[in-house]
VOGU-158924 format. One record per residue: x negated, z, y negated of N, C-alpha, C in turn; residue in one letter. Coordinates in steps of 0.001 Angstrom, whole numbers, plus 500000, padded with zeros to 6 digits. Example, Ala and Ser with C-alpha at 12.3 -4.5 7.8 and 13.67 -1.06 7.14 Angstrom:
REM VOGU-158924
486810507800505690487700507800504500486800507800503300A487150507080502250486330507140501060487100507870499970S
This chain:
REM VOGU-158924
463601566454756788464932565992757180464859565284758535X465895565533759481465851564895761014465900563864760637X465618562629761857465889561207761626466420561118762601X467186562086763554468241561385765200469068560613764335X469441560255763309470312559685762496469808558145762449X468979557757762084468009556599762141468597555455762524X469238555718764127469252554606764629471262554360764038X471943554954764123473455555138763689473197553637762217X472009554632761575472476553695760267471711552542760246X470301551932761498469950551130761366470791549640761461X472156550493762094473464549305762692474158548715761533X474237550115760985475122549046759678474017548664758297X473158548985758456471547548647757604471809546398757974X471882546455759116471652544929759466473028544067758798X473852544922758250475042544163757691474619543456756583X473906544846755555473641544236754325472355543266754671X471320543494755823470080542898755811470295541218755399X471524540904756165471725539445756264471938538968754899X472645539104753903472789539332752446471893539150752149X470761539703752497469631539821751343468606538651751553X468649537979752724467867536984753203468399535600752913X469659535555751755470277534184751327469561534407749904X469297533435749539468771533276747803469866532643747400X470505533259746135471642532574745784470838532143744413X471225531014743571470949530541742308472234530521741699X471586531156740258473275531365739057472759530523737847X473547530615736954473437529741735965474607529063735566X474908528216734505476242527342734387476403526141735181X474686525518735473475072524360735986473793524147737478X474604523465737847473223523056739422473279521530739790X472006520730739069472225519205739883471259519199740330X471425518249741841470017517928742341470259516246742532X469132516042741652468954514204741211468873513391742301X469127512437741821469885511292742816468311511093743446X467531510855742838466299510678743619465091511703744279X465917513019744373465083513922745418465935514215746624X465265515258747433465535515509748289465160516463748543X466205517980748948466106519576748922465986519579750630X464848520799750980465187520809752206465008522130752622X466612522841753062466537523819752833468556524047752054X468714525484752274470351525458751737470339525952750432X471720525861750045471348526007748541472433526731748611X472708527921747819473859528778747429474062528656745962X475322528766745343475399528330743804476219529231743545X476299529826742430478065530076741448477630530046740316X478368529155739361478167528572737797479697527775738047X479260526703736607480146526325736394480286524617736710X479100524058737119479234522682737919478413522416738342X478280521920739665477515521517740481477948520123741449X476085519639741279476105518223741568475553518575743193X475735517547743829474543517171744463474554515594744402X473611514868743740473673513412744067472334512799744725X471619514062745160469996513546745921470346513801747472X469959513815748559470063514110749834469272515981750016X470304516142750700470867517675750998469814517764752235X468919518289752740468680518744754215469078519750754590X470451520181754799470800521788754845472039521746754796X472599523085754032474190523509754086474261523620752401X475302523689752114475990524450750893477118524871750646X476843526182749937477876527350749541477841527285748289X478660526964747610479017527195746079480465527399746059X480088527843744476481804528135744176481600527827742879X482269526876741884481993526356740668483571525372740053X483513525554739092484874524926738380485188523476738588X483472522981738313484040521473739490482441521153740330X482939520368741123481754520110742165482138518877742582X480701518028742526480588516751742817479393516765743897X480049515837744619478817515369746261478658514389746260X477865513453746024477788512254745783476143511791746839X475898512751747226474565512613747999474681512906749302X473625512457750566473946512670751742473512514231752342X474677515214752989474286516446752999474546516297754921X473308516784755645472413516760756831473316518007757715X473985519038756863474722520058757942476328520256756930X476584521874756599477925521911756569477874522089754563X479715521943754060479160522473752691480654523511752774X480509524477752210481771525361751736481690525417750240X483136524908750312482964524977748489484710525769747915X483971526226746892485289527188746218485608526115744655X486435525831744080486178525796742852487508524458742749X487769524396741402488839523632740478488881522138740924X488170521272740699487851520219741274486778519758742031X487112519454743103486000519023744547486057517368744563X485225516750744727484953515631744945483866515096745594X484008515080747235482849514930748134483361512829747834X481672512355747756481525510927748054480826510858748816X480248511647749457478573511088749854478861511492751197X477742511528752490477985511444753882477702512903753953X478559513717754775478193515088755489477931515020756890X476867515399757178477098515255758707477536516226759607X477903517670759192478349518921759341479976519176759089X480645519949758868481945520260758446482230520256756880X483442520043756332483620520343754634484911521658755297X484398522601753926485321523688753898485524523806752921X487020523706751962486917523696751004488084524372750311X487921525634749406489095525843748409488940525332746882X490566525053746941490539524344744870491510523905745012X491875523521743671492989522884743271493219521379743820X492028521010743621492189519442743767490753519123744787X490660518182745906489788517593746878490082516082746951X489183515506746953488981513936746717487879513674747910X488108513316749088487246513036750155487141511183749958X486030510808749897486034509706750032485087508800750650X483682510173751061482977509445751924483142509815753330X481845510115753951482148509808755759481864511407755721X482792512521756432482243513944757102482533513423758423X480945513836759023481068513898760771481529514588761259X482043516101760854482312517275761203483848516982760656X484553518510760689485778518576760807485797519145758719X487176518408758595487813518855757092488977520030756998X488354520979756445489310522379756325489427522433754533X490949522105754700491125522579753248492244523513752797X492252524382751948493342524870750957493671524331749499X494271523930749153494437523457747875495693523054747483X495740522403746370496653521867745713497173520382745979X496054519853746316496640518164746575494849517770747222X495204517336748226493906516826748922494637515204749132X493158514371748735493129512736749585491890512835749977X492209512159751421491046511667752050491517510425751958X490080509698752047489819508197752040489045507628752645X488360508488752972486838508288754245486956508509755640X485919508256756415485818508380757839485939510478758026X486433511164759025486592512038759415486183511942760943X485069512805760831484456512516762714485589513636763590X485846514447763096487170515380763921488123515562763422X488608517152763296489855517376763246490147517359761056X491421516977760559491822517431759348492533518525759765X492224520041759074493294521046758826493560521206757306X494826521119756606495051521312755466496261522085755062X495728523636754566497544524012753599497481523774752223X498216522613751804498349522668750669499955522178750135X499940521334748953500956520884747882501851519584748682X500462519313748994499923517307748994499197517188749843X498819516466751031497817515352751515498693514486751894X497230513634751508497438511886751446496494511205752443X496193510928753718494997510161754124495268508737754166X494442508167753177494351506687752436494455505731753486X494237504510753094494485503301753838493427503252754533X492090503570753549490812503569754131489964504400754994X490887505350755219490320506556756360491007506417757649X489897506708758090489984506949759749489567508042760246X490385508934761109490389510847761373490225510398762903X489086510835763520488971510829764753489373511761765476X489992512932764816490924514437765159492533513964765093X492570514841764927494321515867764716494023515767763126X495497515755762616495879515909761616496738516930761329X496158518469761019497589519423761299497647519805759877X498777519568758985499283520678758079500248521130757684X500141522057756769501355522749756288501197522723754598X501961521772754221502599521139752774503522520677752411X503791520403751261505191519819750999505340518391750959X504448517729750693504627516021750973503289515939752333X503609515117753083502652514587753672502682513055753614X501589512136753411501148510589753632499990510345754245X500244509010755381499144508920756192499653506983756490X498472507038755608498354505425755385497161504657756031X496789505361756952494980505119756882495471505232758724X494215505540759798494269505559761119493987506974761336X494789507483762243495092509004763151494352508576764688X493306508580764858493040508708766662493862509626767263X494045511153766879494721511783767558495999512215767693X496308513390767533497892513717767128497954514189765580X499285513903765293499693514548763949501019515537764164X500285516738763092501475518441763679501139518833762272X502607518540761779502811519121760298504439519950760072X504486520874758879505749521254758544505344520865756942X506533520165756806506548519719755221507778519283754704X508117519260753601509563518938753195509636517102753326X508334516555753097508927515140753171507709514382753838X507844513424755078506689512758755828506987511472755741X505457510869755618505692509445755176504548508786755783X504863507946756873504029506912757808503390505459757627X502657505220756703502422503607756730501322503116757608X500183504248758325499331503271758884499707503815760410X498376503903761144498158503970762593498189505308762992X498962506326764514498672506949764870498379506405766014X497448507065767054497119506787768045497986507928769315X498320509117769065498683510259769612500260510390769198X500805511425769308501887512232769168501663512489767884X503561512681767192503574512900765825504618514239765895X504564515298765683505134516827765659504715517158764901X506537517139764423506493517423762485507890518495762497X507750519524761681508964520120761100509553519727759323X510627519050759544510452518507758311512038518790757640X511907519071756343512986519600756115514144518606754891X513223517523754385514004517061754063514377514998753921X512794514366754449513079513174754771511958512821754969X511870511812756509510797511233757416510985509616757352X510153508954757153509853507609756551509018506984757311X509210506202758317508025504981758547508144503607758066X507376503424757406507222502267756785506792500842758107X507019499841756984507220499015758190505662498325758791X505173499036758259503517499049758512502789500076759495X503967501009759747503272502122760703503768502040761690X502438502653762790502465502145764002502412503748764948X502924503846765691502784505233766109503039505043767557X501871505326768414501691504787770178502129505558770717X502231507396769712502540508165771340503869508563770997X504186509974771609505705510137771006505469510659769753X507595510854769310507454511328768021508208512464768112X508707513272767596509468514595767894509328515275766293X510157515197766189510745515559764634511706517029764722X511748518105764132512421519161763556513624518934762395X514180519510762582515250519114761088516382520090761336X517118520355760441518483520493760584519679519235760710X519102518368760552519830517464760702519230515880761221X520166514851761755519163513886762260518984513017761105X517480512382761070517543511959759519517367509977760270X517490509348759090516924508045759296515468507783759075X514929507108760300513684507033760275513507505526759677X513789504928758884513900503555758506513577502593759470X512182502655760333511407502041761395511650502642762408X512738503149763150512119503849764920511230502896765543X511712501269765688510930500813766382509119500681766102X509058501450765210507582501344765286506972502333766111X507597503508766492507158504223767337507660503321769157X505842503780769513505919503225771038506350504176772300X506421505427772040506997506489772737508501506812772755X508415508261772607510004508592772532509797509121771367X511312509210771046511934510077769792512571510890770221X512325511987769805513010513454770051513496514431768738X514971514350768405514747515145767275515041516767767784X515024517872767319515256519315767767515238519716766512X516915519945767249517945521319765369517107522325765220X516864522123763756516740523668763393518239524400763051X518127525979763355518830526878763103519492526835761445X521209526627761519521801526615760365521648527887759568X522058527682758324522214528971757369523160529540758140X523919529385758577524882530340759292524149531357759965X523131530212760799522750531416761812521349532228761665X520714531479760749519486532251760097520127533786759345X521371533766758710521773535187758056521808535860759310X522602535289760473522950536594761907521903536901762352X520934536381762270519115536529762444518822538026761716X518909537733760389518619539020759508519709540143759658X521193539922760018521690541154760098521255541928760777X520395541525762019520143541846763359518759542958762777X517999542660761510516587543230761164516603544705761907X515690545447762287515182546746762203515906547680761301X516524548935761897517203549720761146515521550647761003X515374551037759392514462552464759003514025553223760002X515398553406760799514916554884761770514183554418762852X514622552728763633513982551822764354512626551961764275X512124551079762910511063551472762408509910552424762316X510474553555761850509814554917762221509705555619763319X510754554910764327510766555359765527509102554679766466X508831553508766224507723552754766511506389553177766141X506614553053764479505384553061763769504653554539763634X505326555705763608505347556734763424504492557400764227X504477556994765918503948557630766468502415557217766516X501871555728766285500823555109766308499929555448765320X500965555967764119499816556537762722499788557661763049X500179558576763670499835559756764385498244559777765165X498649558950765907497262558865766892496298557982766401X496465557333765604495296556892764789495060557917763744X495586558830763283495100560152762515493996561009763676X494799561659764354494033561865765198492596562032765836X492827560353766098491136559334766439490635559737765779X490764559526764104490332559561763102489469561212762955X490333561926763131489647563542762652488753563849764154X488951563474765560488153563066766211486516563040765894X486521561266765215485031560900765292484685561526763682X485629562171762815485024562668761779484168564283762240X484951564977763229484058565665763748482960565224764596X483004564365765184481605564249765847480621563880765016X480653563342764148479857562611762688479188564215762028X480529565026761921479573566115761259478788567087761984X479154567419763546478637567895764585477296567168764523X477064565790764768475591565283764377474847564879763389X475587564585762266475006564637761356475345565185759882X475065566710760189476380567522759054475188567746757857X473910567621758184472961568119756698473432567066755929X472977565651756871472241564663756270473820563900755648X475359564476756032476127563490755102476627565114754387X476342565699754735476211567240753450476169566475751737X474527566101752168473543565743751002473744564489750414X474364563335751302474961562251751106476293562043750409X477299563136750589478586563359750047477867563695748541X477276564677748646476874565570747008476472564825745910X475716562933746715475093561967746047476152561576745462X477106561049746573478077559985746058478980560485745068X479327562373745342479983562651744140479483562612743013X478094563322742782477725563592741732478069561908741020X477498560490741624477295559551741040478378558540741423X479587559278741159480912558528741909481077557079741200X480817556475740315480353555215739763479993554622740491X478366555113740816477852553999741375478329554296742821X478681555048743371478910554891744587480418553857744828X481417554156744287482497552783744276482015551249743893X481116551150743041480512549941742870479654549449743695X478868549900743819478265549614745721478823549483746466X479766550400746854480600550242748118481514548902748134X482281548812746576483215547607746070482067546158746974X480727546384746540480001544650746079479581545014748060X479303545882748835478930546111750056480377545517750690X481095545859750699482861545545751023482729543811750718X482521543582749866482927541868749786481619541202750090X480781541862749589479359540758750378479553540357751749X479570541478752610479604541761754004480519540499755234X481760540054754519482340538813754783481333537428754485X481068537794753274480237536105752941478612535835753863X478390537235753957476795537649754997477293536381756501X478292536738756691478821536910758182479160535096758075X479803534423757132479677533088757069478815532882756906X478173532740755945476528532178755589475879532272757504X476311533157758225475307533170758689475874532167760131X477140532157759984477956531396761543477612529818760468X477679529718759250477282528361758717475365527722759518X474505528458759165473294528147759843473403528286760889X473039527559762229473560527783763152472285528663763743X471383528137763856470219529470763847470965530511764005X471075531007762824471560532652762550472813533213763550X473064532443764288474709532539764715474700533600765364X473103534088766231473434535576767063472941536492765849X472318536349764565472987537438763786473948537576763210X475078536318762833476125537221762676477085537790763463X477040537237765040477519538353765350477358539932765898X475856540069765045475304541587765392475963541671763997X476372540995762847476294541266761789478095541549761295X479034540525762173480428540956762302480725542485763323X480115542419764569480116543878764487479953545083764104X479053545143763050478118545956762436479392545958761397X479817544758760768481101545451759959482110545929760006X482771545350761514483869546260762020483573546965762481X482977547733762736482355549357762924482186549690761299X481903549137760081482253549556759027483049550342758595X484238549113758755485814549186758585486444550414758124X485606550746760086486798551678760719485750553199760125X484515553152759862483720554303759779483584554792757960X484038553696757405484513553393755759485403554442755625X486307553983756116487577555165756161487603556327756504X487105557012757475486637558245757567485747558215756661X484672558085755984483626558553755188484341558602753858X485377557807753698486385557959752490487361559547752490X487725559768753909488489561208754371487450562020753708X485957561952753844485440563536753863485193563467752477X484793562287752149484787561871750338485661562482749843X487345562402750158488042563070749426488682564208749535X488447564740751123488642566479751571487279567336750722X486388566771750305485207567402749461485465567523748287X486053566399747157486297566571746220487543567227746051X488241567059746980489645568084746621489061569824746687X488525570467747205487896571516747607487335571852746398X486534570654745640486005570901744477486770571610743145X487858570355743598488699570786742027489681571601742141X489618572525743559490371573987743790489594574899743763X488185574665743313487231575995743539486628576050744059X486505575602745583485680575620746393484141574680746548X483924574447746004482799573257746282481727573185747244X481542574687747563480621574620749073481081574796750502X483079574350750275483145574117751168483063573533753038X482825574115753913482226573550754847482906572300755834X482109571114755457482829569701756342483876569954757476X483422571245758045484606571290759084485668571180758751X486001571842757065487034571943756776487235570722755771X487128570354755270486847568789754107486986567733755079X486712567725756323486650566656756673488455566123756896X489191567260758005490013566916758781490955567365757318X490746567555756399491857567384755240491881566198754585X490517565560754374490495564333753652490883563565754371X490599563134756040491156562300756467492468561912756968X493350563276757077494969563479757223495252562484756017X494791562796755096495474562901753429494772560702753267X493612560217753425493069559273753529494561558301754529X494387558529755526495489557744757198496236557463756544X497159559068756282498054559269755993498987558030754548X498219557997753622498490557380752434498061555519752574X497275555742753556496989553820754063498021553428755049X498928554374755440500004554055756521501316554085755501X501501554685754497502483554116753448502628552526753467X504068551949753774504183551087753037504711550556751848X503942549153751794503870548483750537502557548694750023X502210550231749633501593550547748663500493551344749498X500137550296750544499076552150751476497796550389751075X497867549070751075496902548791751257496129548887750347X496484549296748731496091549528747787495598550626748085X495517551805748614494539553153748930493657552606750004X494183551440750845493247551181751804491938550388751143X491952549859750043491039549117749425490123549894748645X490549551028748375490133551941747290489571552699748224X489264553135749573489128553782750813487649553094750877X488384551681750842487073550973751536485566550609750722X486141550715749251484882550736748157484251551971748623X485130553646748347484346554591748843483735554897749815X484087554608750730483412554620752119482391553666752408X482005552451751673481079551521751837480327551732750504X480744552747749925479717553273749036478606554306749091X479766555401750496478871555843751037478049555815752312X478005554977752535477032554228753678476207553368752641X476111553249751700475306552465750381474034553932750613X475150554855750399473888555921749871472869556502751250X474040556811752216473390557322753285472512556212753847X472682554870753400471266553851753438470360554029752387X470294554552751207469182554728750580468092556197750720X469011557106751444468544558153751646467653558130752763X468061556998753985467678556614755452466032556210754510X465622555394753806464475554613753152464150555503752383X464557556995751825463588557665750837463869558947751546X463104559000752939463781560658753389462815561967752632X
């Protein structure tokens, strides 16, 4: 079998490589005791995890609840139900869940999604938060920006920088140091404890009472939002269908196109070797969607893990390119995937790629450019097609 092929798949070979060089640990539970010290990152998924010893490293978990109670030396990303960092980070917190309880010192910046976040601790940069709720306590001090998008906001604690939120209700008791730019939709509050140095500039539909203006040392600026009146003349105005198709129509054209394009050049150079590669993935169409499925979602977490170590940072981005060249090469390998099996179940089965190819991938575009319902074939595209680059990588290692 030729190997001019070799180097094509050594590119996307380095996607999964990065994957394989994280040790993840499973189990229900992960503590590391108050009196050691790990050095080195730790990856988790179970069902709770501690850290209450000192961290020399990063951490990635995802667990139902997670407690930090120990000092962690770089960044932590955490997924899971309840988060509760106490202990010092000296890196960034990234965090999804329901609930986040910050209460010791991160040197780095706080990124959250959730349900209701308080901070209470020192913040060496910026807070970004979309959630329900944040609260930054009496006892925190954010040496950043405070930007989010929630439905209550409270900031009782000190802002060094600016605060830029949209939320239905804002509420001021301690220190900003910067500008306060807020879209707020239904009531803005400074208490008679808050102090705000730079300007303030408020959104609304209407002008509200700020109980305190004079606590702000700048200006006040409020700016209307657009009435129901005129938000409906907004939507009468939408895109007529034919508008629409008049735009979109021609672009999924020429991305069809592209598409049957590099599917011929693919089989022009390498027509044995994804011949024999198609014949795999059909015969073992299982495992080839399941590979492709766990290749498809690894391939994102490869690419953090690896911008998290900072080391690694010029592989992931050999390692984010290597997937968007995936993406886009997923999808065609999904076209000939399914111009082959259609051929099959009309009779033909030794049909020749020339012809399998530029049918599967019309029929592939074509059905991912549906809307509503094309990203659901686009997902189902992308298991097969990263299933078969699964195989045409195992074939590359057993020629």
């Amino acid at each position: 079998m030729t190997r001019r092929w070799l180097p094509f798949f050594a590119i996307l070979s380095s996607l999964f490589s990065l994957s394989l060089a994280a040790q993840f640990m499973g189990g229900p539970a992960y503590t590391l005791p108050a009196e050691e010290t790990r050095i080195g990152d730790i990856y988790f998924g179970g069902t709770v995890f501690r850290v209450d010893g000192r961290l020399d490293g990063s951490a990635l978990a995802g667990a139902q609840t997670i407690n930090v109670s120990g000092p962690v030396t770089r960044n932590l990303f955490l997924a899971g139900q309840s988060v509760d960092v106490s202990g010092a980070v000296s890196g960034d917190l990234v965090a999804l869940c329901a609930t986040l309880n910050v209460t010791g010192a991160v040197d780095g910046a706080v990124r959250a999604g959730a349900g209701t976040v308080y901070i209470d601790g020192g913040v060496g940069q910026d807070v970004l938060a979309g959630c329900a709720s944040l609260a930054v306590g009496k006892s925190s001090e954010v040496h950043g920006d405070v930007i989010a998008g929630c439905r209550t906001l409270e900031i009782a604690g000190t802002v060094r920088g600016d605060v830029k939120a949209v939320a239905d209700e804002v509420t001021i008791s301690g220190s900003i140091d910067g500008n306060v730019d807020v879209t707020v939709t239904s009531k803005l509050t400074l208490k008679p404890d808050a102090r705000v140095y730079g300007n303030l500039r408020y959104r609304s539909n209407k002008e509200l009472d700020l109980s305190n203006p004079d606590m702000v040392f700048g200006n006040i600026e409020h700016v209307q939002l657009p009435t129901s009146r005129e938000i409906e003349d907004l939507r009468a105005m939408k895109p007529r269908p034919g508008m629409f198709l008049t735009f979109f129509l021609p672009f999924t054209i020429l991305s069809i196109i592209g598409a049957v394009v590099v599917g011929f050049l693919l089989v022009a150079i390498w027509k044995h070797v994804l011949n024999e590669g198609l014949n795999r993935s059909l015969a073992h169409w299982g495992r080839t969607i399941g590979f492709g499925a766990v290749g498809f979602l690894v391939g994102p977490m490869s690419i953090l893990i690896a911008f998290a170590l900072v080391v690694t940072i010029p592989a992931g981005l050999i390692a984010a390119a290597a997937y968007l060249i995936c993406l886009y090469l997923a999808k065609i390998l999904a076209g000939l995937f399914t111009g082959r099996l259609l051929f099959r179940i009309f009779g033909a089965p030794e049909v020749s790629l020339w012809w399998a190819a530029p049918v599967g991938i019309v029929i592939v575009f074509g059905l991912c450019a549906v809307p509503f319902a094309g990203w659901v074939v686009w997902l189902v595209s992308m298991a097969v097609g990263f299933g078969v680059i699964a195989e045409l990588l195992g074939m590359s290692r057993n020629p």
